[in-house]
C-alpha positions in Angstrom: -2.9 11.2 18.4 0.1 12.2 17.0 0.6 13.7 13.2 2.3 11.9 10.8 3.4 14.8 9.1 7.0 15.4 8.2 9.4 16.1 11.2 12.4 18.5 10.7 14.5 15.5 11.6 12.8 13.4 8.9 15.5 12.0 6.5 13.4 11.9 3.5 11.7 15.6 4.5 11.7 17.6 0.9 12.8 14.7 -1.0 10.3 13.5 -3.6 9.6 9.7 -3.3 11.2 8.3 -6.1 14.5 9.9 -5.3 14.5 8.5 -1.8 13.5 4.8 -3.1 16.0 5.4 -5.9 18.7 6.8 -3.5 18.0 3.2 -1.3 18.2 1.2 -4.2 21.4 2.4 -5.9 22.9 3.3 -2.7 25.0 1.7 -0.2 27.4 -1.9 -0.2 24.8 -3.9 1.5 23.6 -7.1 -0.5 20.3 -7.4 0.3 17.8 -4.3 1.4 15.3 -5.0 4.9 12.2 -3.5 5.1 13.7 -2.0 8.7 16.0 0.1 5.9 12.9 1.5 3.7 11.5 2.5 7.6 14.4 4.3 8.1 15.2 6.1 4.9 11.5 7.1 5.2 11.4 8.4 8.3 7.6 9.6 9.3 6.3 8.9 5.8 7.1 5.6 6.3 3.7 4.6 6.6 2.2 6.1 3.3 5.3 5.3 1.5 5.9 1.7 2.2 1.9 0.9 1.6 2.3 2.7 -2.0 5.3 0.3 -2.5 3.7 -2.8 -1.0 0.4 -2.2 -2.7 1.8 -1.8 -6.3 3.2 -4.5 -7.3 -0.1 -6.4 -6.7 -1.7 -4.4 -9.0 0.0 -6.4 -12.1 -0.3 -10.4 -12.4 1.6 -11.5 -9.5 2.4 -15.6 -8.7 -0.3 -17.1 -6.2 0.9 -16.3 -3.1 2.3 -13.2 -3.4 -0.4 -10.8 -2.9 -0.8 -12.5 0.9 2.7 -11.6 1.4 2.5 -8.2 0.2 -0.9 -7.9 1.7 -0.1 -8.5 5.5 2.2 -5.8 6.3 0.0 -3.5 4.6 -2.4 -4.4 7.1 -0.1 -3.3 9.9 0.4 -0.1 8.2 -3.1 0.2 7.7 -4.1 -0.5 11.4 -1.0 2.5 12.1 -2.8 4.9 10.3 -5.7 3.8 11.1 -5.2 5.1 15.1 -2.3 7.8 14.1 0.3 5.8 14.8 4.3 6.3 14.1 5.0 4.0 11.6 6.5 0.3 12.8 6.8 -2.8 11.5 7.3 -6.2 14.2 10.6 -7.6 13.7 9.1 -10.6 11.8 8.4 -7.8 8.8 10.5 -5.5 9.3 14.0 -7.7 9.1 12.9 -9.2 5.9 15.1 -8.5 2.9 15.4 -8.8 -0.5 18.3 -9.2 -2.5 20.0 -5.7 -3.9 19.1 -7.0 -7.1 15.4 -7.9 -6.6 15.4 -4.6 -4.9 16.3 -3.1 -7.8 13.7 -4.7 -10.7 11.1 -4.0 -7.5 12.2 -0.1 -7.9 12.3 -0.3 -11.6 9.1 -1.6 -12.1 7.8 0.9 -9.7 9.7 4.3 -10.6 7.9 5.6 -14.0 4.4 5.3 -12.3 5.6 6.7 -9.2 7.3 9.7 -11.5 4.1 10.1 -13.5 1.9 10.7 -10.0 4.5 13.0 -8.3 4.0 15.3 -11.6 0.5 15.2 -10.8 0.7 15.5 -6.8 0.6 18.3 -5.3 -1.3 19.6 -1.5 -4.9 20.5 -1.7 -7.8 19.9 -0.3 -6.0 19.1 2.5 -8.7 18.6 5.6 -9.4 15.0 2.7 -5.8 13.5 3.8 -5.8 15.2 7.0 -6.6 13.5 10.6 -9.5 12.6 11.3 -10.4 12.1 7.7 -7.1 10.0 7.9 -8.3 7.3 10.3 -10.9 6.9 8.2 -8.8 6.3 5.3 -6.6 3.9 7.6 -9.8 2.0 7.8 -10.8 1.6 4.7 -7.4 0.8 3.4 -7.1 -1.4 6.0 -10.4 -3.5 4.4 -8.6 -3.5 1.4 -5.6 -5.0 2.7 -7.5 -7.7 3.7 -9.6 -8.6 0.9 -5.7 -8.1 -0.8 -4.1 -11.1 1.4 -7.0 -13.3 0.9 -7.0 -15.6 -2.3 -9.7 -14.3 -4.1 -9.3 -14.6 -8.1 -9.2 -11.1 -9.7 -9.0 -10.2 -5.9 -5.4 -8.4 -6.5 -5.7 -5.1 -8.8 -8.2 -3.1 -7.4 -7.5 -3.2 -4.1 -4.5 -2.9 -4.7 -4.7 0.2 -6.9 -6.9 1.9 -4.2 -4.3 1.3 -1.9 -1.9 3.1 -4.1 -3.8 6.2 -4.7 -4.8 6.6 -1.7 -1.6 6.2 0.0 0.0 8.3 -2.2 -2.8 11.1 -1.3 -2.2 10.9 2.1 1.5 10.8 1.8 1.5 14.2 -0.4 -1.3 15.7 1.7 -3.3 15.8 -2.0 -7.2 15.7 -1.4 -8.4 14.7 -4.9 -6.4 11.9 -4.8 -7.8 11.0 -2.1 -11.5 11.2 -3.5 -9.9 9.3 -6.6 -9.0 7.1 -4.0 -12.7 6.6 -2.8 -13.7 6.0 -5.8 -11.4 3.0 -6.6 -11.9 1.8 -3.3 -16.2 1.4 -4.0 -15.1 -0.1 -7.6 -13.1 -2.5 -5.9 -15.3 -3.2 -3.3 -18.0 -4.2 -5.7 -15.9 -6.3 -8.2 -14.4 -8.2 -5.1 -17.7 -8.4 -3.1 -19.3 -9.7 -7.2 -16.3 -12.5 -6.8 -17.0 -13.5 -3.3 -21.3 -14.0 -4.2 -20.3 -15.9 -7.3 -17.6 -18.7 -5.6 -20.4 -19.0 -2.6 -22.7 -19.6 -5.2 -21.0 -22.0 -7.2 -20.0 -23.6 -3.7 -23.4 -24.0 -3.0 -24.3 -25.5 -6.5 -21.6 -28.2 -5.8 -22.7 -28.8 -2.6 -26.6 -29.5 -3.8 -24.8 -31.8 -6.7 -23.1 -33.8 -4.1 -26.2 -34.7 -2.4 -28.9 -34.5 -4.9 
């Protein structure tokens, strides 16, 4: 498997995140910004990157609908990391756009939380966000970005937020992150898997109402 750590070709090698997606977003004469374009800006930390973007705006009330979108490609990104993977997106995701504009309010919203965890980022405990421990985290975020595209109610945040941190550990090669990661991930897990029981439950009630 190959690493996913920063080649000396990498455009975005040395540069914190913010200033890359801030660079993209204020950048350039193109109206509208494809996700093909975050790919390339990122270069091999395309993968953590573009999951920490994906994954956080589902973590604040987002219109029905939206968390499926965002919650698809992270799945492909997931899968990526999952078996080592250079990041890629198919053409179906990776040729979407947004408008300069929307691009913009997207970066916005994202840049002071993104500036507060960089201040806190730094590499340690390394072997955490390090193959194979990696794959592993691949997988799990990979669960996460399923129960994330699904329509489950109060199914967004927490996956969501695991998804985050844990990208962001794996991205900045920061092990305690990582475990923070973990943590949110099992918290998620239990609130989602606490949602699922209680619709199957109340499905079943109506069911036994209809033919009582």
């Amino acid at each position: 498997m190959k690493s996913l750590d920063n080649h000396p070709d990498d455009p975005a090698r040395g540069k914190p995140l913010s200033q890359v997606l801030a660079g993209l977003a204020h950048q350039g004469n193109s109206e509208r910004i494809r996700v093909k374009d975050l790919l390339d800006a990122l270069g091999n930390r395309a993968i953590g990157a573009l999951m920490f973007v994906f994954a956080v705006p589902s973590i604040f009330p987002v219109p029905p609908g939206v968390s499926t979108i965002l919650g698809t490609p992270l799945i492909f990104l997931s899968v990526q990391l999952m078996l080592g993977l250079r990041p890629w997106l198919p053409a179906i995701i990776s040729q979407r756009s947004l408008s300069r504009g929307d691009f913009q309010a997207l970066i916005r919203r994202v840049l002071p939380w993104l500036a507060r965890a960089e201040r806190l980022l730094r590499p340690r405990l390394a072997v955490l966000a390090a193959p194979p421990l990696e794959y592993v985290i691949g997988l799990l975020c990979l669960l996460l970005s399923v129960a994330l595209a699904l329509p489950i109610p109060l199914g967004n945040t927490l996956p969501a937020l695991a998804i985050g941190i844990l990208a962001l550990g794996v991205l900045e090669k920061d092990g305690l992150w990582v475990l923070a990661g973990f943590v949110a991930a099992a918290l998620a897990a239990t609130v989602v898997s606490g949602v699922v029981f209680a619709m199957l439950q109340a499905a079943v009630f109506l069911v036994g109402q209809l033919f009582h």
